[in-house]
C-alpha positions in Angstrom: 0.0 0.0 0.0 1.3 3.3 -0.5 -0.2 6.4 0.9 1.0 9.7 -1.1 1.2 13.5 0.1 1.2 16.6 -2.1 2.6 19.9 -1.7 1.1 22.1 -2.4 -2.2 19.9 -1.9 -4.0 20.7 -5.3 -1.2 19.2 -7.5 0.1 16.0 -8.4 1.9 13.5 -9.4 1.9 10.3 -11.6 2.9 6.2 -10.8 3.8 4.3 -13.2 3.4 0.9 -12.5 4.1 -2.8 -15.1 5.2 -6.2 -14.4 6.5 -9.3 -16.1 3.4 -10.3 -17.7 2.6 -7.4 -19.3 0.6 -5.3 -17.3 1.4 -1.6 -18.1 -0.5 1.5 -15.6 0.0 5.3 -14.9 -2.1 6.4 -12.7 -2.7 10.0 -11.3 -1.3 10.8 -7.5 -3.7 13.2 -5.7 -2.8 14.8 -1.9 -3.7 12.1 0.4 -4.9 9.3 -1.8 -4.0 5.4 -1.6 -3.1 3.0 -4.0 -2.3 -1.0 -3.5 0.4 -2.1 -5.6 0.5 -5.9 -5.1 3.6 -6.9 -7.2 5.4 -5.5 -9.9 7.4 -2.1 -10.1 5.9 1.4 -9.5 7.7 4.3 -9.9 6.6 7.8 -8.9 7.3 11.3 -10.5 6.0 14.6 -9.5 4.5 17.6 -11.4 6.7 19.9 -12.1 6.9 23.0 -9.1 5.5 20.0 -6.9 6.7 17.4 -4.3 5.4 14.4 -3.5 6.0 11.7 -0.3 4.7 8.6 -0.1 4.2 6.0 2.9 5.0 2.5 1.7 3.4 0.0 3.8 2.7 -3.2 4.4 -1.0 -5.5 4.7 -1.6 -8.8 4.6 -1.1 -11.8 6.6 2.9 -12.4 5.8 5.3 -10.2 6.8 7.8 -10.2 4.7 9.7 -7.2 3.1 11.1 -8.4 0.2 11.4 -5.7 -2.5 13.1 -6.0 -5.8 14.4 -3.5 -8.0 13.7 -3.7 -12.0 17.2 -4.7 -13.9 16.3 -2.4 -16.5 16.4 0.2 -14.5 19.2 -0.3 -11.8 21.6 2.4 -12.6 19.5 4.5 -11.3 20.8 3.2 -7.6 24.1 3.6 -8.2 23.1 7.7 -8.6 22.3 7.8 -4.5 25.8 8.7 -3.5 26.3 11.4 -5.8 22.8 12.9 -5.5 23.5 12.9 -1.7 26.9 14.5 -2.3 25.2 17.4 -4.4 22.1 18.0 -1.5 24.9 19.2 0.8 
């Protein structure tokens, strides 16, 4: 489950979210909305002059935390350190 704030409250932003098998969504992020994401990736962007901050949580009767990052995409971790570096 992820619960997402926007600031200022009348924007937004946008979650992209696909899997293995095909299944390809965006969907719109309002101020205080909630979307469960049961598998698969999901990425979030904000609107331009916007920020957005999301809750990830867990529900369910197993309580595992077990997330997976999408090969495709995993340069984007090795960007942390210098991102970090330039917020100082």
């Amino acid at each position: 489950m992820y619960y997402f704030r926007v600031n200022p409250g009348e924007g937004f932003g946008i979650c992209h979210y696909y899997n293995e098998e095909g299944e390809d969504e965006n969907f719109t992020v309002r101020d205080n909305s909630i979307h469960m994401l049961p598998r698969g990736y999901h990425t979030v962007v904000s609107a331009p002059g916007y920020t957005t901050y999301y809750l990830w949580f867990l529900a369910g009767n197993q309580r595992v935390q077990a997330t997976v990052d999408d090969p495709a995409v995993g340069w984007v971790n090795k960007t942390v350190a210098m991102l970090k570096e330039l917020g100082h």
